[in-house]
VEXVEXZA-641852 format. One line per 4 residues: for each residue z, y, x of N, C-alpha, C. Coordinates in steps of 0.2 Angstrom, whole numbers. Last residue first. Layout:
BEGIN
Z:Y:X:Z:Y:X:Z:Y:X  ...
//
This chain:
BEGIN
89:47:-76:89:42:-80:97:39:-81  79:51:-68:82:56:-73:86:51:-78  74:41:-55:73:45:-62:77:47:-63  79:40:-42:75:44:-41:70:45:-50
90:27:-40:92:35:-39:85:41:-41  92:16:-57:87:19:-50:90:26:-48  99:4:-60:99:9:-60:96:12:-54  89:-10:-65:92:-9:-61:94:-1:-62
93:-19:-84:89:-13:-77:92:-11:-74  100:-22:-94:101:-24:-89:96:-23:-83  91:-13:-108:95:-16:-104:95:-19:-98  79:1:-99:81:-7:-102:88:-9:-102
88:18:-101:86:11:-98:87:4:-102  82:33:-111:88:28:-107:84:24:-104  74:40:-116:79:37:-121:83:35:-117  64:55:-120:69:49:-115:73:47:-115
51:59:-130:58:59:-128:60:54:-123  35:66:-126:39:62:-128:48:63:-126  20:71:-130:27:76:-128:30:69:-129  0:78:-126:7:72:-130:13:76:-124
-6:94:-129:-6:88:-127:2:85:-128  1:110:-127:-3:108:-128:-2:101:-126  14:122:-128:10:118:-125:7:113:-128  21:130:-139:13:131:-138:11:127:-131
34:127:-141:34:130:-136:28:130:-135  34:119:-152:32:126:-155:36:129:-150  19:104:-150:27:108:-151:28:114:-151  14:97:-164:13:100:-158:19:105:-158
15:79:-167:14:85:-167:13:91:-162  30:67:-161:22:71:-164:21:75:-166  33:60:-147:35:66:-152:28:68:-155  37:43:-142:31:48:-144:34:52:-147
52:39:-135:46:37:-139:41:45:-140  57:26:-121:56:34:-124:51:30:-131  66:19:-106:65:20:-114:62:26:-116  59:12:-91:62:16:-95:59:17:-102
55:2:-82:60:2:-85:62:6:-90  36:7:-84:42:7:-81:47:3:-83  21:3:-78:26:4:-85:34:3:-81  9:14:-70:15:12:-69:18:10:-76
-6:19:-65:-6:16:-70:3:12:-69  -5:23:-51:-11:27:-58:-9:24:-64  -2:17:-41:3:18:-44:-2:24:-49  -10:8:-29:-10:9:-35:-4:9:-41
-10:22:-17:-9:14:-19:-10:15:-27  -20:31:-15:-17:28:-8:-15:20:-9  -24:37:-25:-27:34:-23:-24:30:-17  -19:47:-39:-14:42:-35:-20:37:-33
-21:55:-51:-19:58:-43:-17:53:-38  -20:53:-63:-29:52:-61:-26:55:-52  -8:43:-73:-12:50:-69:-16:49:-63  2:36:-83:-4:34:-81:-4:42:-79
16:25:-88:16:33:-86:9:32:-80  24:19:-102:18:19:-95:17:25:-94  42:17:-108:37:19:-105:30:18:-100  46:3:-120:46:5:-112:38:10:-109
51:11:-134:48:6:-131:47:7:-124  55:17:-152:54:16:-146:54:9:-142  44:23:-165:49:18:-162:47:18:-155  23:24:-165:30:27:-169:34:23:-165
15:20:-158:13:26:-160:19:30:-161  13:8:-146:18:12:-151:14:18:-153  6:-7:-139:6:1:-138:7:3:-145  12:-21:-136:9:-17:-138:10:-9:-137
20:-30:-130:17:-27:-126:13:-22:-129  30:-37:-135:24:-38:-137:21:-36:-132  43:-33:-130:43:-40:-131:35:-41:-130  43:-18:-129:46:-22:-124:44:-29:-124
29:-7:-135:35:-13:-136:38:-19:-129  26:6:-127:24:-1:-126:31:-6:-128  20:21:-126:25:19:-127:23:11:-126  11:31:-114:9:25:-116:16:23:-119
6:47:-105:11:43:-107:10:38:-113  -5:53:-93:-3:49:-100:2:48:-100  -13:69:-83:-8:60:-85:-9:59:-92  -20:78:-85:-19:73:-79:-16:67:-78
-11:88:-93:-19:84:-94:-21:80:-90  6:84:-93:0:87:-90:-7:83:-93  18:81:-105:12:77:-101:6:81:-100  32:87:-109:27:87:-109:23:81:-104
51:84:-117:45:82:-111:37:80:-113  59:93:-127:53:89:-127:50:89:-119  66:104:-130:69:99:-129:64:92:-128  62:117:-133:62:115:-138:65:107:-138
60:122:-120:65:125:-121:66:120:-130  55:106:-110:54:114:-115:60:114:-117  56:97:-95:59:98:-104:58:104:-105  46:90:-87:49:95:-88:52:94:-95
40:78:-76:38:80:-84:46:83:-85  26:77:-66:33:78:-67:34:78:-75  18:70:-51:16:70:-60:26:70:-61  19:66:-39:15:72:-40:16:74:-48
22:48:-37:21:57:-33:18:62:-37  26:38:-44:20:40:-48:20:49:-45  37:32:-38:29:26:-42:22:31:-43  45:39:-40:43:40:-34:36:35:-34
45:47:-55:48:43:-51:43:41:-45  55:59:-66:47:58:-62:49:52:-59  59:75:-76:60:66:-77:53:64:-71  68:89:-76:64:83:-76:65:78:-75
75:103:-81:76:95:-80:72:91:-80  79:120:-77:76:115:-78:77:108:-76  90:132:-82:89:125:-79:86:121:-82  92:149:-78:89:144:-82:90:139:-79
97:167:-78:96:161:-77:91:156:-80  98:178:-87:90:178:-86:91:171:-82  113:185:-77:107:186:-84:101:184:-82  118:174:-64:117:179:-68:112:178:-74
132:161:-64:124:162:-63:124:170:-65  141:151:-72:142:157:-64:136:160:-62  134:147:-80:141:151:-81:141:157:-77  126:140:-78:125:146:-80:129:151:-81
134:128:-76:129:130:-70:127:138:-73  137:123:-88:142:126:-81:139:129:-77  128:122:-97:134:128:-99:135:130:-91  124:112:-90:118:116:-92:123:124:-91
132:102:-94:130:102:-87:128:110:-87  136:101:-105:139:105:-102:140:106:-95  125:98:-110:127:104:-114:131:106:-108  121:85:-106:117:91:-103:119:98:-105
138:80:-104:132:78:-105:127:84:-104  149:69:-94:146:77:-92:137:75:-95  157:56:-93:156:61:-99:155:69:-96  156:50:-82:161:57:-80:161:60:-83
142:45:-84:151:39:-83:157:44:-80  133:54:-85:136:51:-92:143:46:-89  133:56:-70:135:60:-74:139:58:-81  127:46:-67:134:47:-62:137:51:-69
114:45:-74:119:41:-76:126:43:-74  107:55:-68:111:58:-73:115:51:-77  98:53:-58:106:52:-55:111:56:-63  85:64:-58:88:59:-57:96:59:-55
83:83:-56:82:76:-56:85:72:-53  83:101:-56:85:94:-55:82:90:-59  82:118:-53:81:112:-53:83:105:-54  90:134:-57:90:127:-55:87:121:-57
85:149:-54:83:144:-59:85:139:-55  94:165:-56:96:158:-52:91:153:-56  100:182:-53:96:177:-56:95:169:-54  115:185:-48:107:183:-47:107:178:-53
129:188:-48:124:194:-50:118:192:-51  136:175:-46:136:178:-53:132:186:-54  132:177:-33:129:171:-35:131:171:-42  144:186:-30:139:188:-27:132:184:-31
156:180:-35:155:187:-38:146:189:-36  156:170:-26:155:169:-31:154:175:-36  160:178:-12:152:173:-15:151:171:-21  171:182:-15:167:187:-14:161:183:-16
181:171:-19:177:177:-21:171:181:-20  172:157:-13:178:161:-12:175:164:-16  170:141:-24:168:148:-18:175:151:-17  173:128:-28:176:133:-27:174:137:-23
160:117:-36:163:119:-30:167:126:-33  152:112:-48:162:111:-48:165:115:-43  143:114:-45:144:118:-52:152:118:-53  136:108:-31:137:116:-33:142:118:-41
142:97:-32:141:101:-25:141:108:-26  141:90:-44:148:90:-39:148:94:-32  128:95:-48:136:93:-51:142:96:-50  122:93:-39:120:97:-43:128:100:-46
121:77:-37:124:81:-34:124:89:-36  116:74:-50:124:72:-49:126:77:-42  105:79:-50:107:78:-54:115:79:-52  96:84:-36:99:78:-38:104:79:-44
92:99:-33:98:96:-32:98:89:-35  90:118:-28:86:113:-32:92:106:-30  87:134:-35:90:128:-32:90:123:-34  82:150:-31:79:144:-34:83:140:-29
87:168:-33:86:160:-30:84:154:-36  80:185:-34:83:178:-35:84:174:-30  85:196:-21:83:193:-28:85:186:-30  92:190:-3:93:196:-7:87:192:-13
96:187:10:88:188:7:86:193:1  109:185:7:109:188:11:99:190:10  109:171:3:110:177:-1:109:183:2  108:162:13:102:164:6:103:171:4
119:167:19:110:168:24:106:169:16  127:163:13:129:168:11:121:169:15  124:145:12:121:151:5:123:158:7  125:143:25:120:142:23:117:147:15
140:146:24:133:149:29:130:148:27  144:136:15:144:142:14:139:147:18  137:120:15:139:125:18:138:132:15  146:104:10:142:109:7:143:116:14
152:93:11:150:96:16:145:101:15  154:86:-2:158:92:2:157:95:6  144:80:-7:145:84:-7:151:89:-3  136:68:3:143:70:3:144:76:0
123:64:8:127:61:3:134:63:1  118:70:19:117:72:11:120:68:5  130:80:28:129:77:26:125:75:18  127:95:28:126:92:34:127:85:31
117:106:13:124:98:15:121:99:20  108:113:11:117:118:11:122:112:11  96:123:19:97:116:18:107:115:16  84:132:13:90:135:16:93:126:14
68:140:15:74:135:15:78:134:18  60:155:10:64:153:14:67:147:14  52:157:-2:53:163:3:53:159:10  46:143:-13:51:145:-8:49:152:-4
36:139:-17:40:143:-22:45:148:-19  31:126:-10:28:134:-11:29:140:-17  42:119:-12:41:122:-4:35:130:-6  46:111:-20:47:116:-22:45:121:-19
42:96:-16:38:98:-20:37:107:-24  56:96:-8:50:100:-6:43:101:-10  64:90:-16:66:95:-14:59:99:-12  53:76:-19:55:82:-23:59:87:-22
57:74:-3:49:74:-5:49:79:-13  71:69:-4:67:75:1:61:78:-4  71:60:-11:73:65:-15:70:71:-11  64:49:-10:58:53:-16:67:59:-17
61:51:10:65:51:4:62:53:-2  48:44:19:52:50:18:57:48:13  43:39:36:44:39:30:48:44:26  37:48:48:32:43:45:36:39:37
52:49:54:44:50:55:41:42:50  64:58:47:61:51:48:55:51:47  69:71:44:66:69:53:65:62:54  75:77:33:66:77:36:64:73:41
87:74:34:83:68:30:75:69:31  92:84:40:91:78:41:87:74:40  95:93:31:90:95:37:89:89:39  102:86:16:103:88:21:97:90:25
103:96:0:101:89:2:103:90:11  100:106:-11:108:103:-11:105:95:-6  93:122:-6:93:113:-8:99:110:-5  85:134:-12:91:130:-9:93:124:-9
74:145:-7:75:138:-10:81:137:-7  70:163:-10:73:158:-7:75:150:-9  55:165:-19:62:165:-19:62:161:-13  38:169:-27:44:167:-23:49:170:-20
34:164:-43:36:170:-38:37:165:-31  26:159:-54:25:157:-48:28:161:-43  35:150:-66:34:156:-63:33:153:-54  43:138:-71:47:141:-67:44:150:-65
34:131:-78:41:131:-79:44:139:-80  22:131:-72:24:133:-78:29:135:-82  25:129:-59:25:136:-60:26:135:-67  23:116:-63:30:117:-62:31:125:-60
13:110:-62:15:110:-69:24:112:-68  6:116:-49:3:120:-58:9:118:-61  15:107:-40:16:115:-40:13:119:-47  9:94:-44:18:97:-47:18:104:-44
-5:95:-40:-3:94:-47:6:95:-47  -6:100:-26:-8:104:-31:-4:103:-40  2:87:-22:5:92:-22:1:98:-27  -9:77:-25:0:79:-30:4:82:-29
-18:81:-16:-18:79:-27:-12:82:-28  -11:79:-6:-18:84:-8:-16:85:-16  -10:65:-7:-4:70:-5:-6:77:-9  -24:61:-5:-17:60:-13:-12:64:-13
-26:61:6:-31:65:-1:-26:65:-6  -18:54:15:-17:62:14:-19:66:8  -9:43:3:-12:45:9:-14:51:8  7:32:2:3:41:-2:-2:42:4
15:18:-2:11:23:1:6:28:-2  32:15:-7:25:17:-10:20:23:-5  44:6:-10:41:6:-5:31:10:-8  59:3:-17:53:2:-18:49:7:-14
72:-7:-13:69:-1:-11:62:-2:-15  88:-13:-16:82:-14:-16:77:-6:-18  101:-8:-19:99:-7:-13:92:-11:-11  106:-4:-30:108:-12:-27:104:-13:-21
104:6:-34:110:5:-33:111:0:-30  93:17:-25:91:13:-32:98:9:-28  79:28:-20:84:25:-21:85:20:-26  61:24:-13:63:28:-18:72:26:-16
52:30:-1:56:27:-2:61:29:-9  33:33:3:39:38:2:44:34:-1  24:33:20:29:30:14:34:34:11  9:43:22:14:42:22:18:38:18
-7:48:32:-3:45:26:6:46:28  -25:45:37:-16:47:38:-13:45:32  -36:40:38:-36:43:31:-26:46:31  -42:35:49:-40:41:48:-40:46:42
-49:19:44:-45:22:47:-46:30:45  -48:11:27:-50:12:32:-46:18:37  -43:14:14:-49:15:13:-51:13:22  -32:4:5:-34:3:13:-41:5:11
-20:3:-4:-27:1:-6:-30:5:1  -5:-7:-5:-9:-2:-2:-18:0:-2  10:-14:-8:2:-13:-13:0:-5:-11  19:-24:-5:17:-20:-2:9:-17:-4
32:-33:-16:25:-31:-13:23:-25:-10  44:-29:-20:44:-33:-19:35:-36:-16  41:-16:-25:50:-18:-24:48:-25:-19  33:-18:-33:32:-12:-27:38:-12:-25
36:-22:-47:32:-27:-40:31:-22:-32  44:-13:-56:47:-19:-51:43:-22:-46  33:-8:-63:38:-4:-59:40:-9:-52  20:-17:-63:26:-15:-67:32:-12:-60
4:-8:-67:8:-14:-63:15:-11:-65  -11:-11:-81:-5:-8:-75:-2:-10:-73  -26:-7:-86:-22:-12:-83:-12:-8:-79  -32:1:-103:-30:0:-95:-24:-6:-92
-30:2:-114:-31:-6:-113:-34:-5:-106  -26:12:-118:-21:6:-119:-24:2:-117  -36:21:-118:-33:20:-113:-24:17:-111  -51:9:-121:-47:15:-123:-40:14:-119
-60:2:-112:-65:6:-117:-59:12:-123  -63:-2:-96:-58:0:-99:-61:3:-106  -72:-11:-86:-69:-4:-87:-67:-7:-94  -72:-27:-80:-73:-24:-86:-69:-16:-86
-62:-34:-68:-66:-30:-67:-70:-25:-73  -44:-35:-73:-52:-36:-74:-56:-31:-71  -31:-40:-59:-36:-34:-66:-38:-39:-65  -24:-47:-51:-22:-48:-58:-25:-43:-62
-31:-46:-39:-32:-55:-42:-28:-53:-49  -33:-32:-35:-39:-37:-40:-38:-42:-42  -23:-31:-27:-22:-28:-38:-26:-31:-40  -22:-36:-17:-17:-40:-23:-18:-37:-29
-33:-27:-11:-34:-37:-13:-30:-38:-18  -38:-15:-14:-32:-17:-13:-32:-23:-15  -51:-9:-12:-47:-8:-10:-41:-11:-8  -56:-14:-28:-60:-14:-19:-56:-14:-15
-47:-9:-36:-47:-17:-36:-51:-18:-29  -45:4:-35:-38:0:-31:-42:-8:-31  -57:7:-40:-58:10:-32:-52:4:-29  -56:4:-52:-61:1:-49:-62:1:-41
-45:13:-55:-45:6:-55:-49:2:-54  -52:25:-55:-48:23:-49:-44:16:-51  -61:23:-64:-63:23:-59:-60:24:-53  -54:23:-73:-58:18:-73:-59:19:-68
-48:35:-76:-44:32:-74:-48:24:-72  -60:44:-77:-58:43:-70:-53:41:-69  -62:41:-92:-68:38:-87:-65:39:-76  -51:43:-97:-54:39:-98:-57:36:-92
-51:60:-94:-47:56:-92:-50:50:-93  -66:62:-103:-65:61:-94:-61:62:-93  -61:58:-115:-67:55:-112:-67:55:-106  -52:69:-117:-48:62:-116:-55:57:-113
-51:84:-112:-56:80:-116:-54:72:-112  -38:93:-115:-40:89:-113:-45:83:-115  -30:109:-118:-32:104:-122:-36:99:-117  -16:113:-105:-23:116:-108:-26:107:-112
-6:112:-95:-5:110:-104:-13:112:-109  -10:115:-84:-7:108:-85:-8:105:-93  -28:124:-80:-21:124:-84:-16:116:-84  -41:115:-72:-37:118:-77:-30:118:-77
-42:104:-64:-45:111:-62:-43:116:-68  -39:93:-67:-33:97:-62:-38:103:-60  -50:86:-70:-43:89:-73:-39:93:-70  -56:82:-61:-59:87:-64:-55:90:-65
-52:73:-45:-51:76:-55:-52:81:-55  -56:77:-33:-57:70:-36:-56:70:-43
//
């Protein structure tokens, strides 16, 4: 369905065909999805600030599906968030399609496409809700074709303590690296704090290790643990050649991640957009900061292609001298008085 996703993530991108296949899946959601059409225009789009989008908050409180008809499958994927309002987001299969292809490119970028055993600070559990899923599940397994082997290391997933040893001495017992992956805060308090015994700790200090994570870094900033010394502790114990990457993604917008370079900068696939937008006006920013739109051409089940968030950032300019291509921005935080969500980086 996009061209774009048949290149590289960071390769230059001719903006004329993003443009023209964002229009055309805001053409597909107003057919498709009766409540998108009563507040678009039918008028394509002529630059891609003056796309339409829906705001974070309405899929908390709306059920926004664009219904191509029967045996198109599918699934709900449920995000977190403190006050216990859910946002609720249908993915159907071709989209599934999409946005797994797209976080597997821009995350071998990262990471290399080897594979390794996965370790995931989450439970076996949480798979077995038919027909809906977790966005932390769903980005655990975003990792699945990186994976050797997954090794699940909570029986509860909300508890780090129930962390299992078995479970990591089986990983380790596979032998080369490991890739682990974990919720921000669980990350944390499950792996970076725990006590091994010796032998395991001596053994998980010989490997190479990339860790993964996402979301839940506010737990973190209210425990004064900022990225230096998150980053320091988890590499501590790790061997030569470790690494930790950090993304920013939300369960609005399946499939499209945004990494931070070694340079400190979140990238943007050729496949998406990033749009700053004054809080009051609504305009779109070049310079200063403003609430994030986060726009990609992978999202036909519902219409999350076009999402402005709660969140703060602003545009970096230039080009960054980690040689990735296309727009980069920072992440600032949260609106005021926004809800705090489990499933950003936020």
């Amino acid at each position: 369905m996009s061209k774009l996703l048949e290149q590289s993530p960071y390769a230059s991108r001719d903006d004329a065909v993003f443009l023209r296949e964002m229009n055309e899946l805001v053409a597909h959601h107003r057919h498709h999805c009766p409540p998108y059409a009563t507040f678009t225009s039918p008028t394509a789009a002529e630059r891609v600030e003056d796309l339409p989008f829906v705001h974070v908050g309405l899929f908390k409180r709306a059920t926004l599906r664009s219904n191509t008809g029967p045996g198109t499958g599918g699934r709900t994927v449920l995000s977190s968030a403190t006050s216990g309002q859910t946002s609720r987001v249908f993915i159907d299969d071709a989209s599934a399609a999409l946005q797994a292809r797209s976080s597997q490119a821009i995350l071998a970028d990262f990471i290399g496409g080897g594979r390794r055993p996965l370790l995931v600070l989450d439970s076996a559990a949480s798979l077995r809700r038919r027909g809906e899923f977790s966005a932390r599940i769903l980005a655990a397994m975003s990792l699945k074709p990186f994976a050797s082997e997954v090794f699940f290391l909570l029986s509860d997933a909300g508890d780090p303590a129930s962390f299992s040893t078995i479970q990591l001495e089986c990983a380790l017992n596979q032998g080369g690296d490991l890739l682990v992956y974990g919720f921000s805060w669980m990350l944390w308090l499950a792996w970076a704090r725990r006590e091994l015994p010796q032998a395991l700790r001596d053994e998980v200090a010989r490997r190479r290790i990339c860790f993964v994570h996402s979301g839940g870094w506010k737990k973190l900033e209210a425990a004064s643990v900022d990225r230096a010394v998150f980053d320091s502790t988890l590499l501590a114990g790790a061997g030569t050649g470790s690494l930790v990457l950090d993304y920013y993604g939300l369960v609005e917008q399946m499939g499209v991640v945004f990494p931070v370079c070694d340079q400190g900068a979140r990238h943007v696939p050729r496949w998406a957009d990033v749009l700053v937008r004054d809080s009051w006006s609504l305009a779109a920013l070049e310079t200063g900061v403003g609430q994030l739109q986060l726009l990609n051409t992978v999202s036909w089940g519902a219409p999350c292609h076009s999402v402005l968030t709660e969140d703060l950032g602003r545009l970096l300019p230039g080009r960054c001298a980690c040689s990735r291509s296309g727009p980069r921005f920072e992440l600032l935080g949260r609106v005021p008085q926004a809800e705090l969500r489990g499933c950003a980086n936020v």
